[in-house]
MMTF fields as JSON, N, C-alpha, C and O atoms, coordinates in Angstrom:
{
  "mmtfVersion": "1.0.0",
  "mmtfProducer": "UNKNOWN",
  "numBonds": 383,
  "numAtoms": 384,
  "numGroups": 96,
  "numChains": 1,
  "numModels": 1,
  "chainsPerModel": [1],
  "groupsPerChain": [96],
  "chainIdList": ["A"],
  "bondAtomList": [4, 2, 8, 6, 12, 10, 16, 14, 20, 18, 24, 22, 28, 26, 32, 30, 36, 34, 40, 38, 44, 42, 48, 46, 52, 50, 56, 54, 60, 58, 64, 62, 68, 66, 72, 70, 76, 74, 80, 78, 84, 82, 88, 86, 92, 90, 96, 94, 100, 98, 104, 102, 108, 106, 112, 110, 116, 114, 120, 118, 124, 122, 128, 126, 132, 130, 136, 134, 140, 138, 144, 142, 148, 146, 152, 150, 156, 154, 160, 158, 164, 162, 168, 166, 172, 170, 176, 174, 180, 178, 184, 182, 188, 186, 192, 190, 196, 194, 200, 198, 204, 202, 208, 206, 212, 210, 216, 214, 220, 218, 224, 222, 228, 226, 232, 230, 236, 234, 240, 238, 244, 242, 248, 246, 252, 250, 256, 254, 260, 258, 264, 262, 268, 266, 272, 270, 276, 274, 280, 278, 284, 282, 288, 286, 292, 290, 296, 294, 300, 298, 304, 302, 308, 306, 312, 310, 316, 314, 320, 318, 324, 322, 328, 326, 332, 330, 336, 334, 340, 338, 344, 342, 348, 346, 352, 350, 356, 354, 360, 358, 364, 362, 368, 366, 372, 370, 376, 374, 380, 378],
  "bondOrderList": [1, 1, 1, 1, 1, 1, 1, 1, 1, 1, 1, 1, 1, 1, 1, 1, 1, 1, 1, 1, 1, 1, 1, 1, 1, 1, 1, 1, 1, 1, 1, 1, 1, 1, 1, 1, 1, 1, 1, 1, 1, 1, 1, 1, 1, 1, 1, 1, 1, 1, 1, 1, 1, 1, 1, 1, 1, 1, 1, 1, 1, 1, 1, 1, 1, 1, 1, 1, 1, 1, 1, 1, 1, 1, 1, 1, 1, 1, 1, 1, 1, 1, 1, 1, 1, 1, 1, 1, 1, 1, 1, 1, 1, 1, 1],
  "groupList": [{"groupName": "UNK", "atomNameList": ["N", "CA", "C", "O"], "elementList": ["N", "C", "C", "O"], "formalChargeList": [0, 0, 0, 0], "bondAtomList": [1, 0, 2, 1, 3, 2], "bondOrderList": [1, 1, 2], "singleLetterCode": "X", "chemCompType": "L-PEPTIDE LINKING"}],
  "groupTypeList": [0, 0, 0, 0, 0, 0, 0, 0, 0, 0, 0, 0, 0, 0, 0, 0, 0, 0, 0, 0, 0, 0, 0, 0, 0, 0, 0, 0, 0, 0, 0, 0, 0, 0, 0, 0, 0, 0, 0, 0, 0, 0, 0, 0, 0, 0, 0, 0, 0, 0, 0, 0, 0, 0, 0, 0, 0, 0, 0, 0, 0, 0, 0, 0, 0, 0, 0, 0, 0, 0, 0, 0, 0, 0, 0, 0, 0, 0, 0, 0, 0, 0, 0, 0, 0, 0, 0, 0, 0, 0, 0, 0, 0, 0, 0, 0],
  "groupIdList": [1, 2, 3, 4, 5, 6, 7, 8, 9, 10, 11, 12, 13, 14, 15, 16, 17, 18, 19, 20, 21, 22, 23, 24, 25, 26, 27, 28, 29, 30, 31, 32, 33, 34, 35, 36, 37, 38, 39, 40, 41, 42, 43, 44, 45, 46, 47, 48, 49, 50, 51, 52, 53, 54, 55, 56, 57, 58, 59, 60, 61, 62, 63, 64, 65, 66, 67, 68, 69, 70, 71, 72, 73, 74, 75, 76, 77, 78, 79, 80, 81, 82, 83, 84, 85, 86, 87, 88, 89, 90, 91, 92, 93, 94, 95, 96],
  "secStructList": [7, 7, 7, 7, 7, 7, 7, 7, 7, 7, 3, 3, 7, 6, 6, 2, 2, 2, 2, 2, 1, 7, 7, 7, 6, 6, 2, 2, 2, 2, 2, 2, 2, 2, 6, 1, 1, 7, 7, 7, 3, 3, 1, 1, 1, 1, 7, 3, 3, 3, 3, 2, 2, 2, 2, 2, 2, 2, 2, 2, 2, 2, 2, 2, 1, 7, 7, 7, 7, 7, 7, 7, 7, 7, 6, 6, 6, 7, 1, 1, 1, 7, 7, 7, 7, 1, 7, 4, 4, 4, 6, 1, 7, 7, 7, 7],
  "xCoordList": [-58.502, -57.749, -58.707, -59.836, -58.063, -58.848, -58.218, -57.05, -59.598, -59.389, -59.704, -60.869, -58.511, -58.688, -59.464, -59.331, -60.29, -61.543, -60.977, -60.423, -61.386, -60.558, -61.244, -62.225, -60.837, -61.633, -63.102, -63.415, -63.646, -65.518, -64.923, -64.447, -65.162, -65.248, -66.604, -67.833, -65.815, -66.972, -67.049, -66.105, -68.19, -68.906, -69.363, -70.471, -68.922, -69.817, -70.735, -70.733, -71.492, -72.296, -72.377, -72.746, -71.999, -72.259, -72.56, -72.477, -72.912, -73.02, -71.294, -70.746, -71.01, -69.902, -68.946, -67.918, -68.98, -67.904, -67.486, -66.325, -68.052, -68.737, -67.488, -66.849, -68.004, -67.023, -65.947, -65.063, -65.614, -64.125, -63.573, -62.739, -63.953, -63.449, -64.367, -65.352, -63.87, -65.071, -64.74, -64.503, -64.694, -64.85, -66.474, -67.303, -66.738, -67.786, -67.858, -66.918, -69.648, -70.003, -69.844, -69.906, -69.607, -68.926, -67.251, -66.656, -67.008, -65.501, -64.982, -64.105, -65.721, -65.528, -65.634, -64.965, -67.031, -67.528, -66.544, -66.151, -65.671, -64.967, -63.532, -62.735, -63.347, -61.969, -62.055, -61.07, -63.193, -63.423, -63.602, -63.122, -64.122, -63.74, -62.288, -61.76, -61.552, -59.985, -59.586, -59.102, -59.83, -59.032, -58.341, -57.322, -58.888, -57.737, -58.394, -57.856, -59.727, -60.577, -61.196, -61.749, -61.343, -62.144, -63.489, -64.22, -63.701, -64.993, -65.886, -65.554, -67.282, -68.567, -68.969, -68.648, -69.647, -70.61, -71.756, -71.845, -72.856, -73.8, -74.197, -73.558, -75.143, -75.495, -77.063, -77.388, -77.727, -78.776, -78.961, -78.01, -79.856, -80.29, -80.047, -79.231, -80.672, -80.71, -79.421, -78.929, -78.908, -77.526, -76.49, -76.026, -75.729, -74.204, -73.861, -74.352, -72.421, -71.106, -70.514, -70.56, -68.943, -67.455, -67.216, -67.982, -65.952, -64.906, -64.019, -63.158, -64.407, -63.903, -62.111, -61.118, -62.223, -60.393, -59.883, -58.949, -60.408, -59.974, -59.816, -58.755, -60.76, -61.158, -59.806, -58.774, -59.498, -58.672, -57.587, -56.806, -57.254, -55.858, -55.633, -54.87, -56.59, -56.65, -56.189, -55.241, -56.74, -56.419, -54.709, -53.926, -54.398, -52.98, -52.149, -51.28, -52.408, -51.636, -51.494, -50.405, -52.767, -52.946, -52.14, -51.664, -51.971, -50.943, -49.609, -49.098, -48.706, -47.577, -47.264, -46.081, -48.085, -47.284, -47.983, -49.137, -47.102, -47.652, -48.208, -47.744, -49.428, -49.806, -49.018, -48.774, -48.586, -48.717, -49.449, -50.48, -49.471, -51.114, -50.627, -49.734, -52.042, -52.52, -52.273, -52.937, -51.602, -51.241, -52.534, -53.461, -52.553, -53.595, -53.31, -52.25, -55.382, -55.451, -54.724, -54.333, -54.362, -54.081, -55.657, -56.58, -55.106, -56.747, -56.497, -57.407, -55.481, -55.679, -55.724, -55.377, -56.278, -56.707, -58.45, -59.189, -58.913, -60.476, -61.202, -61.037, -62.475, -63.107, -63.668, -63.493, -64.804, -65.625, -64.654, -63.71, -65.408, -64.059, -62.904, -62.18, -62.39, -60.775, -60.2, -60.713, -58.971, -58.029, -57.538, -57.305, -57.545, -57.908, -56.406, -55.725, -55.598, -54.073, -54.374, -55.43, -52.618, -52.458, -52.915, -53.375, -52.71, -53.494, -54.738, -55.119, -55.255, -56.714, -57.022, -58.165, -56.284, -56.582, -57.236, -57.952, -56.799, -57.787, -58.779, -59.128, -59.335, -60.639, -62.073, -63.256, -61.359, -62.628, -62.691, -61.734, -63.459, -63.175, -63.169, -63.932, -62.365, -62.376, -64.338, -65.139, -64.404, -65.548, -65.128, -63.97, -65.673, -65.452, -65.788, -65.222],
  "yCoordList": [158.302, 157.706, 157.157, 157.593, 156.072, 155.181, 156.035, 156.112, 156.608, 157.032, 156.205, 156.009, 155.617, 154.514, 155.278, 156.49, 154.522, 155.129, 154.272, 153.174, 155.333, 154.82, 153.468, 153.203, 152.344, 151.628, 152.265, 153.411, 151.294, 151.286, 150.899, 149.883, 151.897, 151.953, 150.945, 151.011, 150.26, 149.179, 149.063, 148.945, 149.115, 148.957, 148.259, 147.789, 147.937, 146.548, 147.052, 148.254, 146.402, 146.358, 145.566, 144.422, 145.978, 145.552, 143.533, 143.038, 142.988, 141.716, 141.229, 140.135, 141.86, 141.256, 141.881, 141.213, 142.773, 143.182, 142.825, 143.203, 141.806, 141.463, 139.479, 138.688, 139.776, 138.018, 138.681, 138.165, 139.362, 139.862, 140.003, 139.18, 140.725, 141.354, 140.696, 141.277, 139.497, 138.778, 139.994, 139.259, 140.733, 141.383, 142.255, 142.712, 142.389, 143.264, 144.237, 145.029, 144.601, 145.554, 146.948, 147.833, 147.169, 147.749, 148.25, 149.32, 146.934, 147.306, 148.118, 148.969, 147.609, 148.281, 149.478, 150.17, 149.706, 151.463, 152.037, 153.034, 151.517, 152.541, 152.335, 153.269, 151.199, 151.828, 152.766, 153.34, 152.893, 154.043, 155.356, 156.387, 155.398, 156.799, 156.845, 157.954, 155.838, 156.221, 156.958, 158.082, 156.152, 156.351, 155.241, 155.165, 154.461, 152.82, 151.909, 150.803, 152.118, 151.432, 152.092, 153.088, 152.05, 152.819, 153.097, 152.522, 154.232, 154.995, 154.41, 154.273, 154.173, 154.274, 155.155, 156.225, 155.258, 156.724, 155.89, 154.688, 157.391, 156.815, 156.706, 157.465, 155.979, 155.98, 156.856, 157.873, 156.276, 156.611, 156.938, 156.506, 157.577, 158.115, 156.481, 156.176, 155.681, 153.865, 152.963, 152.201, 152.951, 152.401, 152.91, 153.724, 152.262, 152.435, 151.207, 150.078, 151.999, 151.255, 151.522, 152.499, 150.598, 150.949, 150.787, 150.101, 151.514, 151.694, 149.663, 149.265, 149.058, 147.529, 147.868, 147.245, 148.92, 149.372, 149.606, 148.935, 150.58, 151.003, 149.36, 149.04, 148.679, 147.558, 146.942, 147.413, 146.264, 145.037, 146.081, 145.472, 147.198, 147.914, 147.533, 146.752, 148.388, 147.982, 145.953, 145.624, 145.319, 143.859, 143.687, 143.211, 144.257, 144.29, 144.805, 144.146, 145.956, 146.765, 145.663, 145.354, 145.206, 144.468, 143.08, 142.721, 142.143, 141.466, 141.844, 141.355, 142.886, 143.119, 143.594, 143.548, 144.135, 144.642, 143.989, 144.254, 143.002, 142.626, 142.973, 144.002, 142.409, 143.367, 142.369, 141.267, 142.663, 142.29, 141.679, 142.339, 140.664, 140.019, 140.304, 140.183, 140.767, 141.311, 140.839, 139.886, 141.332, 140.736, 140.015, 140.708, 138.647, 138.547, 138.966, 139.333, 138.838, 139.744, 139.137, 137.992, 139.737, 138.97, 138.673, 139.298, 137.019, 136.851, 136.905, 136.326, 137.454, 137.39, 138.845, 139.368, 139.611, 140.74, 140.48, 141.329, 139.457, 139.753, 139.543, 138.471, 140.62, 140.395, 139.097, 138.465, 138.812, 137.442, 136.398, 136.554, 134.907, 133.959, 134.329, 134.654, 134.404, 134.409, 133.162, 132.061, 133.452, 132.248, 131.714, 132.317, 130.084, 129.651, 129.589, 129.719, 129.353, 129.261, 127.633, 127.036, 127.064, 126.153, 125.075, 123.942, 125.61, 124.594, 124.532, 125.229, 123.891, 123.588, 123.017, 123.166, 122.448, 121.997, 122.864, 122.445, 124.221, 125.083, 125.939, 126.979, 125.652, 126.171, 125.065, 125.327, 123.954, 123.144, 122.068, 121.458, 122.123, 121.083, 119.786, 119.271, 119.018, 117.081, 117.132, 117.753, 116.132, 115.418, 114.372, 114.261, 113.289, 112.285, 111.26, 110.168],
  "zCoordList": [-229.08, -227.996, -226.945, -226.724, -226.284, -225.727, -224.019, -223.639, -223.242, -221.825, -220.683, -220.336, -219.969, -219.018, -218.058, -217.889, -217.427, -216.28, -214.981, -214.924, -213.857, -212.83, -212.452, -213.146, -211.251, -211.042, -210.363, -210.044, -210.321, -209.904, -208.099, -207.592, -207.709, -205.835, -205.213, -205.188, -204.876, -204.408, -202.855, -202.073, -202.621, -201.285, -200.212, -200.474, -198.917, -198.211, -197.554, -197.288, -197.248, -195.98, -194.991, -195.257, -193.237, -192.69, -191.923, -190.799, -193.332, -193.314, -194.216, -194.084, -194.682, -195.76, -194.73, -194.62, -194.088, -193.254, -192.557, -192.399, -191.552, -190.463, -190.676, -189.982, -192.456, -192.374, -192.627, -191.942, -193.106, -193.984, -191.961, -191.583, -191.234, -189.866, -188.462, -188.007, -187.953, -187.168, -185.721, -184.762, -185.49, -184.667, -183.688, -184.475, -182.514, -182.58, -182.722, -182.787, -182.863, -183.377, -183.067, -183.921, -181.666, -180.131, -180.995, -181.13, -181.388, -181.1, -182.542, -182.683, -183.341, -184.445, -184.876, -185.644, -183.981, -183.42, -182.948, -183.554, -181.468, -180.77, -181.932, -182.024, -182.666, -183.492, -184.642, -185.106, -185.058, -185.941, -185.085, -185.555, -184.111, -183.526, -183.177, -183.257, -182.805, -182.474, -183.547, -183.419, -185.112, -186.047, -186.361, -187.048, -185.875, -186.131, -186.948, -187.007, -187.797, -188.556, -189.675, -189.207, -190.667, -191.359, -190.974, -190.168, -191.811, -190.848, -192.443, -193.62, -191.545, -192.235, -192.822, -192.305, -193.851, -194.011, -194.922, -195.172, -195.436, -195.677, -196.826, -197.554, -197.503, -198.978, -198.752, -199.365, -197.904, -197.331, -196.013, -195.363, -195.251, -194.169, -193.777, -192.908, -194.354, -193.146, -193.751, -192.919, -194.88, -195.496, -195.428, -196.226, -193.938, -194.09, -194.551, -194.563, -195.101, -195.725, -195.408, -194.661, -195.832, -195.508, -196.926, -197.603, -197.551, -198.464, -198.658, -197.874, -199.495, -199.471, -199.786, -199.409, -200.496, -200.517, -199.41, -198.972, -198.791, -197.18, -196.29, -195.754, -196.277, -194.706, -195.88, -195.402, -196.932, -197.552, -197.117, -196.386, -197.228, -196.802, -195.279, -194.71, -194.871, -193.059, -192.781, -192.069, -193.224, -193.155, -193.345, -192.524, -194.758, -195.047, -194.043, -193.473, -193.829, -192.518, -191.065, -190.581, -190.561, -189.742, -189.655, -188.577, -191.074, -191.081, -190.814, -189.807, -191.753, -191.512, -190.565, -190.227, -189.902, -188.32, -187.175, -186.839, -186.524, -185.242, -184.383, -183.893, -183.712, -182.056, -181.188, -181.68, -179.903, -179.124, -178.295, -178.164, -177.591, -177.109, -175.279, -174.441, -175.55, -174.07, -172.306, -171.897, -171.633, -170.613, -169.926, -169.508, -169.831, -168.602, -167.558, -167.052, -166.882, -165.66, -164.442, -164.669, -162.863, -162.022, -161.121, -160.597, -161.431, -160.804, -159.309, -158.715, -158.416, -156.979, -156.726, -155.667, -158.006, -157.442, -157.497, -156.998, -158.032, -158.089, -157.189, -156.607, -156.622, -155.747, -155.229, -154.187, -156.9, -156.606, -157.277, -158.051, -156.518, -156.738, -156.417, -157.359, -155.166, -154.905, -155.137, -154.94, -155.62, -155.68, -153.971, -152.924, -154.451, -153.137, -152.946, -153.964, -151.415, -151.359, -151.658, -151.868, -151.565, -151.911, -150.578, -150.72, -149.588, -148.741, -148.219, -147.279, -148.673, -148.335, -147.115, -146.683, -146.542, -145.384, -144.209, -143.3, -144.46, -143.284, -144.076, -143.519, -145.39, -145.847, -145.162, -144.948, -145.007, -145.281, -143.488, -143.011, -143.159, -141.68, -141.777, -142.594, -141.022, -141.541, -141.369, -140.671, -142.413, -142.027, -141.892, -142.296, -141.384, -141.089, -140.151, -140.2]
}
């Protein structure tokens, strides 16, 4: 009898990951500590990888369920650059 063998677990690195997920390197770090990314581990003391099953699942997941996109900031709370009011006439003195 012929014994089917599971698939061959295949591996990225870092550069293949990097196109598959254009995200940074920062951000990818803090979502694997959340738990919201697959985690790295190592082949070697200097070669990490990610699981290519895990990140193509994570992608799938990521399509079917929407995020929400992020409120922008209010810029008349920011220190530098204040938003100017609408009349200008008493920022600036006639020249003339």
């Amino acid at each position: 009898m012929t014994q089917v063998q599971p698939p061959l677990k295949r591996t990225i690195k870092k550069p293949e990951l990097r196109q598959m997920v254009p995200l940074a390197d920062s951000t990818i770090w803090e979502m694997e500590q959340r738990g919201q990314f697959p985690r790295r581990f190592l082949l070697t003391p200097r070669c990490v990888v990610w699981d290519l099953a895990e990140v193509e699942a994570w992608l799938d997941l990521r399509r079917a369920t929407p995020i929400a996109r992020a409120t922008p900031p209010d810029v008349h709370k920011r220190r530098s650059r204040p938003v100017r009011t609408a009349d200008r006439s008493e920022d600036r003195p006639f020249s003339g």
